[in-house]
C-alpha positions, 0 to 999 in steps of 0.5 A, a space after each residue: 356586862 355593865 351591871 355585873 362589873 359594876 356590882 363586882 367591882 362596887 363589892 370589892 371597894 367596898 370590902 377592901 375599903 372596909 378591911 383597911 379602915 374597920 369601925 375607925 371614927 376619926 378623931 374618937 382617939 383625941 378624947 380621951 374622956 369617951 366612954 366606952 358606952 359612947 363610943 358604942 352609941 357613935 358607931 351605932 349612930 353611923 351604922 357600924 356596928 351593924 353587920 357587913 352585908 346590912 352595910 354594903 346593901 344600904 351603901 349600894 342602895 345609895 349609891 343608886 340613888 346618887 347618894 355616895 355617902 356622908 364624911 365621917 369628918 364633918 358630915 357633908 354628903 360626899 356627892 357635894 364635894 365631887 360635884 364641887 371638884 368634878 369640874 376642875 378633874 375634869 377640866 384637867 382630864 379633857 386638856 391632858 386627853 386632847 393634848 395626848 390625842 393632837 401629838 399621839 396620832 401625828 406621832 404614831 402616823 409618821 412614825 408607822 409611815 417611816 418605820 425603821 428610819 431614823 425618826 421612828 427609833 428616836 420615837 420609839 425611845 422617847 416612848 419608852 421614856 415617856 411610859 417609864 416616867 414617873 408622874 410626880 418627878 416629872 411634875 416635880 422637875 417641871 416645878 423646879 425649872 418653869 416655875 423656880 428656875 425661870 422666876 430666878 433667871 428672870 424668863 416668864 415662868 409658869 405658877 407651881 400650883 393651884 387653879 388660878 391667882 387668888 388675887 390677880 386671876 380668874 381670867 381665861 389666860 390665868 387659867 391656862 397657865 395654872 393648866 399647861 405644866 399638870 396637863 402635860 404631866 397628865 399627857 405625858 403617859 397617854 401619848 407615850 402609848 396611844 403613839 405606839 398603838 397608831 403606829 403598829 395600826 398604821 403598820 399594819 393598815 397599810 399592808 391590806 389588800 385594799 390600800 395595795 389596790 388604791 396604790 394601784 390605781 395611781 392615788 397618791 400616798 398623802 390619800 392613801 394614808 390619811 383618807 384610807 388607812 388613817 380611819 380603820 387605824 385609829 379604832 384601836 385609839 378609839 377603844 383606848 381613849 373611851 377606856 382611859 379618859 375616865 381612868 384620867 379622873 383616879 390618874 389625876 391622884 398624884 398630878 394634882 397632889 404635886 400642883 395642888 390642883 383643887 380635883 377629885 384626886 386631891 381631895 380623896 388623898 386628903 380625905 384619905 390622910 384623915 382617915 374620912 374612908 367614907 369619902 374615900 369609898 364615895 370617890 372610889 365607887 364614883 370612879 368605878 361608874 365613870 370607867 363602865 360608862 366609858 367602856 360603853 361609849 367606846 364601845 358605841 364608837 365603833 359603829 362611828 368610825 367603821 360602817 362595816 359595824 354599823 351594817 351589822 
């Protein structure tokens, strides 16, 4: 099924892409000495004034040679820039993934362990503030405390933005301060959800037959629920985080805009304020790849986590 999604899903970025910008060149509306004839001459020049279909098809046959197309600002092919800015996404991408999958399972175990108790609705209300929680006000409010109000109160504060010191960092420790407040925003959702998925797994591994078994024969619960229950419970985060770590790099959009964090996402938003729609769809259709491939490697990972599976 990857080959039709990615055609589907491909076709649809391209047509809603194409619908929203048009024939636009940006900047030919700053001239006002063009004529008519050559604004016909620079749309032929980048193709456009070619029929849908011819476009789609010489798009799409780039596409699968590693070509996403070129800027309509300055001409630079658009795989460059994703390659420039794919490390920082996806360094970013990987602390917030690991950052949600230490807290969330931790979380959701205790929390299916001792259901209904105390410490399982303040998890439970805290979930659903995590899941409501915009992004951006998080990040924002955490820029106005650790940054801002930490600097003024004279307390270490962490910087506000960007990926490293341009004059004093570089530095391993450097970098890790820059990462911590737009990691933890980028956190804050997945662990909020992958939580609760543990939880009602846990919930309902422990009510199988063979952990009843295992009780039986005297094992102590500490086994039973981490060495039994733990494994066949965390497939379906398993499935999860082989479905969203590549959605991180399109979440990334507003988490790096708000700490102007040099990724993927920021560039596609500034791209998109300029009206550069190629490098825009380049991005989109990069981010469509990422997500069928990471639909497989879940699906690959089962047969990892149940032999069962892999005996079939």
């Amino acid at each position: 099924m990857a080959v039709p999604i990615l055609i589907g899903s491909t076709t649809l970025i391209f047509i809603a892409m194409t619908a929203s910008a048009g024939n636009y060149v940006p900047g030919m509306d700053l001239n006002s000495n063009m004529r008519p004839e050559d604004i016909q001459r620079l749309r032929a020049s980048l193709g456009l004034d070619q029929p849908l279909y011819i476009q789609y098809a010489h798009w799409i046959i780039g596409i699968a040679h590693g070509d996403f197309g070129r800027s309509m600002i300055d001409g630079t092919a658009v795989s460059t820039h994703i390659l420039e800015r794919l490390p920082n996404t996806l360094e970013l991408s990987l602390a917030a993934l690991l950052i949600a999958v230490v807290l969330a399972i931790p979380l959701g175990v205790a929390g299916g362990i001792m259901r209904g108790s105390l410490f399982d609705r303040l998890l439970t209300a805290i979930s659903v503030a995590g899941f409501a929680m915009p992004q951006f006000w998080l990040g924002l409010l955490m820029i106005l405390l650790l940054s801002v109000s930490f600097h003024t109160w004279g307390l270490p504060s962490l910087p506000s933005g960007g990926a490293y010191d341009p004059v004093f960092g570089g530095g391993i420790l450097d970098r890790l301060t820059h990462l911590a407040m737009p990691a933890a925003v980028l956190s804050t959702l997945y662990i909020a959800t992958w939580s609760r998925y543990v939880r009602g797994s846990i919930i309902e591994v422990l009510s199988a037959d063979y952990i009843r078994t295992a009780r039986s024969k005297g094992m102590s619960e500490r086994r039973v629920v981490y060495v039994h229950a733990l494994r066949n419970a965390l497939m379906p985060l398993a499935t999860l985080v082989g479905l969203e770590f590549p959605r991180l790099f399109s979440g990334t959009l507003v988490v790096e805009v708000v700490f102007a964090w040099p990724g993927i996402g920021l560039f596609s938003y500034q791209r998109a304020l300029q009206a550069d729609y190629t490098s825009v769809l380049g991005v989109s259709a990069f981010v469509a790849i990422l997500v069928v491939a990471g639909n497989i490697v879940a699906d690959l990972s089962y047969g990892l986590i149940d032999p069962r599976i892999r005996a079939r």
